[in-house]
N, C-alpha and C positions, 0 to 999 in steps of 0.2 A: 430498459434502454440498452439493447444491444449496442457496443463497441468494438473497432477491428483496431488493435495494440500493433498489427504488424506481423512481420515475421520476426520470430522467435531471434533476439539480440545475440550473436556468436560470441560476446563476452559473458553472457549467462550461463554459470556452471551451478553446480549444486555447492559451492560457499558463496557465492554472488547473489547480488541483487542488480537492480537497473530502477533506477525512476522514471514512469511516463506518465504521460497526461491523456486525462480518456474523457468524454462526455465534464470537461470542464472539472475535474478530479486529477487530483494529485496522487499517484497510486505506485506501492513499490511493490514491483513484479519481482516474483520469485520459481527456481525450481529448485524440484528434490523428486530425482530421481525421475520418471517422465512425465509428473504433475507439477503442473504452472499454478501457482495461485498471486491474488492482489488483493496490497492491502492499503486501506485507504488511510493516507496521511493525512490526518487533522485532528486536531487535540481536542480531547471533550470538554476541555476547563472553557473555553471559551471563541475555538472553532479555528483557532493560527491554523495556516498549513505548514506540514513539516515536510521542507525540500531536503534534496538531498546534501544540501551543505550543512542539517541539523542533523544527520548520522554520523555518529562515533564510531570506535570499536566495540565488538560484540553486539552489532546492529542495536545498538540504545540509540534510541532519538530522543532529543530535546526541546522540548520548546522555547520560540525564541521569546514568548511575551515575558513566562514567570516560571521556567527550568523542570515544566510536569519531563518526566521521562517516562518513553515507554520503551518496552523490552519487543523489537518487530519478529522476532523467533515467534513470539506470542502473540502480541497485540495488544499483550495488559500494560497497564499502568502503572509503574515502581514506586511513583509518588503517592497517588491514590489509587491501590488493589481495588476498593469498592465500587470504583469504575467500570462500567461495561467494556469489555477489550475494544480495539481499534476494528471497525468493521474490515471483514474479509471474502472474499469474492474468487470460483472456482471461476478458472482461463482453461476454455479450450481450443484446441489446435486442429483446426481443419480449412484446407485445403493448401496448408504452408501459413496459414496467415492462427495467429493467437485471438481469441475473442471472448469477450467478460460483460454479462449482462449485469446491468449497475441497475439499480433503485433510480427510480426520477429524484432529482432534484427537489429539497421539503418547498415548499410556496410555491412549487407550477413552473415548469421549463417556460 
């Protein structure tokens, strides 16, 4: 499922993030250096989304049900390492506009 994010937010630097919402996901856009990536906010413990008012310092997010944190530099899980990291998704930039093909939704759009 193709998605159009926009064009590229002028507060996005390479220490920044931004949170958007894309095909019904909650996703923190990030660059470094001319690559855009997104990563999708939602806890593996039991699926909460993590907005942006559950980021800290040093991009840790928390969950707000039962405090999993994850480290969004990475994607992993500080609480549970055995975790599969937070899904992440390459953003490209064309034609002025950022754009990130997502997975369908599990049970059928």
């Amino acid at each position: 499922m193709l998605c159009c994010l926009g064009p590229p937010p002028p507060q996005l630097d390479d220490r920044g993030f931004v949170v958007v919402e894309a095909g019904g996901r909650s996703l923190l856009l990030r660059r470094k250096e001319r690559q855009f990536t997104a990563m999708e906010l939602i806890c593996a413990h039991q699926g909460a989304r993590l907005g942006e008012e559950h980021i800290g310092p040093n991009l840790i997010a928390t969950c707000p049900r039962h405090g999993w944190q994850y480290d969004l530099r990475t994607g992993r899980c500080k609480t549970r390492p055995e975790y599969l990291p937070l899904p992440s998704y390459e953003v490209h930039l064309q034609g002025g506009e950022l754009w990130v093909d997502l997975p369908e939704p599990r049970g059928g759009a």
